[in-house]
C-alpha positions as CSV (number, residue, x, y, z in Angstrom):
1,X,-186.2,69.7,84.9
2,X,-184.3,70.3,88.4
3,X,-184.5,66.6,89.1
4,X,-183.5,65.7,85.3
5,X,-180.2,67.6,86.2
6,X,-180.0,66.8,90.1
7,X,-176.5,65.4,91.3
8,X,-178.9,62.5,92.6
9,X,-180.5,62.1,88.9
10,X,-177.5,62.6,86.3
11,X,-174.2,62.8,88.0
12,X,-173.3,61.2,91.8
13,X,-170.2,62.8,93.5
14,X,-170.7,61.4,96.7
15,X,-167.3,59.3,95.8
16,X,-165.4,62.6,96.7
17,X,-167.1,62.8,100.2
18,X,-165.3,59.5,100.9
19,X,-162.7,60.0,104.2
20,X,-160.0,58.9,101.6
21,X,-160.9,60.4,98.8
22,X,-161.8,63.4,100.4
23,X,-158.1,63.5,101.8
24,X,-156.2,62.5,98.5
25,X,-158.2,65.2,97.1
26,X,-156.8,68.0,99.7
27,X,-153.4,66.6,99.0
28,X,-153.3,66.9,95.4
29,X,-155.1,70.2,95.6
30,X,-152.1,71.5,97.6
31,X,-149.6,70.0,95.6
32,X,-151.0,71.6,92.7
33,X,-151.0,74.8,94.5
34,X,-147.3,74.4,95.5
35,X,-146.6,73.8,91.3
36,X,-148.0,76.7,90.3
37,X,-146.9,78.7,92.8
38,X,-142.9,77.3,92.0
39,X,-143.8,78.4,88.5
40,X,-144.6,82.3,89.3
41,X,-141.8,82.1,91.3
42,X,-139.4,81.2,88.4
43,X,-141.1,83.2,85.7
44,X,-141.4,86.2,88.2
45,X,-138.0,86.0,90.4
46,X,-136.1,83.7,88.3
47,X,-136.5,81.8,91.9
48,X,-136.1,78.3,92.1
49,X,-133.2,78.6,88.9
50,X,-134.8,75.4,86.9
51,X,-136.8,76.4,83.9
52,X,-138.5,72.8,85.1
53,X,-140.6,74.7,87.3
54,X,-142.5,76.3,84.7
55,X,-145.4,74.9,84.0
56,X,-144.7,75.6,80.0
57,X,-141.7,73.7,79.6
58,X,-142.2,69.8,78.3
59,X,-141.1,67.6,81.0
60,X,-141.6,70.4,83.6
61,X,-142.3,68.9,87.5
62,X,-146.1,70.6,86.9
63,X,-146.2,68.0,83.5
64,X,-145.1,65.3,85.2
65,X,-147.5,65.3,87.9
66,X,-150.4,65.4,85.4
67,X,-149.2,62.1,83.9
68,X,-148.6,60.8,87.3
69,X,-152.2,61.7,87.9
70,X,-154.0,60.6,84.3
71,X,-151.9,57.2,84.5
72,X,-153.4,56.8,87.9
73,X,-156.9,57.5,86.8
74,X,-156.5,54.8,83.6
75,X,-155.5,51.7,86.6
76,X,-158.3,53.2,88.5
77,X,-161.4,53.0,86.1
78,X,-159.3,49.7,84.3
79,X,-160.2,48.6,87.8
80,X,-163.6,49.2,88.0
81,X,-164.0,48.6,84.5
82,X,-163.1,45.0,85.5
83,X,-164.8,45.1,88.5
84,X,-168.3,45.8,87.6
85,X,-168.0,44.3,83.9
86,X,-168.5,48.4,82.8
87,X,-167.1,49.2,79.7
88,X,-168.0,52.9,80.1
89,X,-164.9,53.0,82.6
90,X,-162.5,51.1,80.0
91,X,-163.5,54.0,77.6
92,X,-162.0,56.6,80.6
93,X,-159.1,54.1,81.1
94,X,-158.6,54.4,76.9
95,X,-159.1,58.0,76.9
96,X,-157.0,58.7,79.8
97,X,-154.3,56.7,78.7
98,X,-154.6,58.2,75.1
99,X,-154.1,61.5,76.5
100,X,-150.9,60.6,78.7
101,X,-149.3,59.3,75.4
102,X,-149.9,61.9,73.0
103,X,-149.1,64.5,75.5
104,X,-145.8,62.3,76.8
105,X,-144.6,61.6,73.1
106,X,-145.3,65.7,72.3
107,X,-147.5,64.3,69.1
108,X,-149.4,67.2,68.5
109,X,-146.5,69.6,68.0
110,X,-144.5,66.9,66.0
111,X,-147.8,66.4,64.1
112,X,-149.1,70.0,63.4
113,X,-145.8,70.6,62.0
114,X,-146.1,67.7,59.5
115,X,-149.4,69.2,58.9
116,X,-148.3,72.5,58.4
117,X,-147.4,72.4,54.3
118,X,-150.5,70.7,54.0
119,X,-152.5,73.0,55.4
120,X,-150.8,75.5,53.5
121,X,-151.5,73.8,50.5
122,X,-155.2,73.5,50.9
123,X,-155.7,76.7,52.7
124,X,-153.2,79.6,51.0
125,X,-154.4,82.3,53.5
126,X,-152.6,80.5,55.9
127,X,-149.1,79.4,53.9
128,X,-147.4,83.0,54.9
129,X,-148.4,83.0,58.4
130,X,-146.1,80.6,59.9
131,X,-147.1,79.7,63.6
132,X,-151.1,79.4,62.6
133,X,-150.3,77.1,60.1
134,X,-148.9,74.5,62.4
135,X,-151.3,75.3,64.9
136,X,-154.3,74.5,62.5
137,X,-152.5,71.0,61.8
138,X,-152.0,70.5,65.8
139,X,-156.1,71.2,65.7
140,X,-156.8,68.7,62.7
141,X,-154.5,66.1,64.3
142,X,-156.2,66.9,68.2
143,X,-159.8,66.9,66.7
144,X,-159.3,63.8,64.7
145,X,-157.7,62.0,68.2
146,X,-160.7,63.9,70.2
147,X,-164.2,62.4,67.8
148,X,-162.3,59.1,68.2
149,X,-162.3,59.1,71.7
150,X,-165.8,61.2,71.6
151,X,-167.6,58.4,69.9
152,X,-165.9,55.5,72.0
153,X,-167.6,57.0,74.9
154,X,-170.7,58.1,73.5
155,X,-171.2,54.3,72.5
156,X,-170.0,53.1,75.8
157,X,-172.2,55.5,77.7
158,X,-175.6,54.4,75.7
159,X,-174.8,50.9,76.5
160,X,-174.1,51.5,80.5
161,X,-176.2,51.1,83.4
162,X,-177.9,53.9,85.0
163,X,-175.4,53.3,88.1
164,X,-172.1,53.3,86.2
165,X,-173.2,56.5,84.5
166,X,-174.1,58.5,87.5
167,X,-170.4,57.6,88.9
168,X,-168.8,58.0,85.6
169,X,-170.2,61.4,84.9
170,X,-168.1,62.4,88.0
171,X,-165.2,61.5,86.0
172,X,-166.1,62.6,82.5
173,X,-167.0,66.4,83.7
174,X,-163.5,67.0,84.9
175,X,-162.0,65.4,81.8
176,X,-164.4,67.4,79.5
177,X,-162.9,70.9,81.5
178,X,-159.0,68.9,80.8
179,X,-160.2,68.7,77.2
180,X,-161.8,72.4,76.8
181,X,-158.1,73.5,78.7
182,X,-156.1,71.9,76.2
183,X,-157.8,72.3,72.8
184,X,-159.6,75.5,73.4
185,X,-157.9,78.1,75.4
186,X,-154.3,75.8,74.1
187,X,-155.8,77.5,71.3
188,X,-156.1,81.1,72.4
189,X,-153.1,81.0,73.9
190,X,-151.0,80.2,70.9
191,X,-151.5,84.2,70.0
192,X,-149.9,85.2,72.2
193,X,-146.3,85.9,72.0
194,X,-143.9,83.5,74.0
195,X,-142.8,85.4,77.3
196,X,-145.4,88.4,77.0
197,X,-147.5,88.5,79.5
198,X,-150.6,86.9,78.1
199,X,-148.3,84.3,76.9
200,X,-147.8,83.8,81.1
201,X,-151.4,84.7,82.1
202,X,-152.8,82.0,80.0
203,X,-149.8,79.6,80.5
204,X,-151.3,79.5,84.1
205,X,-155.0,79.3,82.9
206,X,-154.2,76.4,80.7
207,X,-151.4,74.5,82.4
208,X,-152.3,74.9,85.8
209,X,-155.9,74.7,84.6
210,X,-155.1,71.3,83.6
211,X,-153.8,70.3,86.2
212,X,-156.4,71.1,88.9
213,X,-159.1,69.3,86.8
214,X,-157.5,66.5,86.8
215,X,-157.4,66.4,90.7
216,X,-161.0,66.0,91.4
217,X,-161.3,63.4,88.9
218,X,-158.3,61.2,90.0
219,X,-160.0,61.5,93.8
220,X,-163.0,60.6,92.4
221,X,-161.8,57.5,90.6
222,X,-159.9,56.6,93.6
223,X,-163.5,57.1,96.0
224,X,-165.1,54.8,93.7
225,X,-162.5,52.2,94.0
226,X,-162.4,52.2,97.3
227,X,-166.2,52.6,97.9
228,X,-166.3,49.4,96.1
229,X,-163.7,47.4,98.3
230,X,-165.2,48.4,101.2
231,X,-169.0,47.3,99.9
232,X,-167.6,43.9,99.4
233,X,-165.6,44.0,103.1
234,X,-168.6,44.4,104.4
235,X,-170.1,41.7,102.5
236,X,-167.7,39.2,103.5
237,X,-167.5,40.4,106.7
238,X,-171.3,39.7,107.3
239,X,-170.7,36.3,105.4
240,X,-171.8,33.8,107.9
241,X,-168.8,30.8,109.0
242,X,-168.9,27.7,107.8
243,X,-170.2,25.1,110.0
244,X,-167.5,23.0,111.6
245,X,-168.5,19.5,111.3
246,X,-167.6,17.9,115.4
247,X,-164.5,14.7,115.0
């Protein structure tokens, strides 16, 4: 069983080892740090005055970086996607990308409120209770979004080869924490009233929770890529030169 579950066997991280990846992955690491340490600055001291340092605010610096970084994992694994003829990386382009719009065009909240009669409608316990009425819809709408996406890489992940699995896994398992950070503890968190202090406990579990997962899988992405480009340098670079025929 500990070979069934080895890093060698079902997932291969050695992507992130890579000089560059390796740096790109301490540089996002302390940008994220810097993020959420602006943000308990603001909410604590009021210090930087922006309310775009905390990490709860739509468009907030900490939200923009995470798009910065999902829309840089979708080129990425479009890349190798391309590159190896691997669908299972055009499913984390699709579910990357997926994620950057519903997020960007603040669906879920526009949604579960739309929802939120219906809901009421079908479930009367919940007509009179306001705020857990649209966040059940935001959970219909996000678990409707999220077996779509599910089953696209399920299927995708049948049909791959062993190989692309191994380095895809490296992906998936920090976008499967992204996905538990948003739906689950997004979930817990909506108890809690805005400004308390679990309100700002778990705005720093799940926010800044979100966007620390996504740094090891953006460096990971990127190690592939340019694992890749330096297999085929060396390729060409071993390539023997065409004869030159004498005048």
């Amino acid at each position: 069983m500990r070979a069934r579950w080895s890093g060698e066997r079902f997932i291969d991280l050695r992507a992130l080892r890579r000089a560059e990846a390796a740096l790109l992955f301490r540089l996002l690491l302390v940008a994220d740090a810097i993020v959420i340490l602006l943000h308990l600055s603001y909410t604590g001291f009021g210090i930087p005055g922006d309310d775009t340092f905390d990490l709860g605010v739509d468009r907030s610096y900490g939200e923009m970086l995470g798009y910065l970084k999902l829309g840089a994992i979708a080129i990425l694994t479009t890349m190798l996607a391309r590159r190896r003829r691997a669908p299972l990386f055009g499913a984390i382009a699709l579910t990357c990308l997926t994620v950057l719009l519903e997020d960007a065009l603040i669906l879920h909240e526009r949604l579960g409120l739309a929802l939120a009669a219906p809901v009421g409608t079908a479930v009367p316990a919940l007509a009179d209770v306001g705020i857990l009425a649209v966040q059940v819809g935001e959970l219909v709408w996000l678990g409707g979004i999220g077996v779509i996406l599910v089953v696209i890489l399920v299927v995708a992940w049948v049909r791959a080869d062993p190989h692309d699995r191994r380095d895809a896994a490296g992906i998936l398992l920090f976008l499967a924490v992204l996905g538990v950070l948003t739906i689950g503890v997004d979930t817990v968190h909506s108890v809690f009233e805005y400004g308390s202090l679990g309100d700002q406990v778990f705005t720093v579990i799940e926010d800044g929770g979100e966007l620390m997962a996504l740094t090891p899988a953006f460096a990971v992405a990127f190690g592939l890529v340019t694992r890749q480009d330096a297999a085929v340098g060396a390729v060409s670079a071993r390539a023997p030169r065409p004869a030159v025929s004498p005048r």
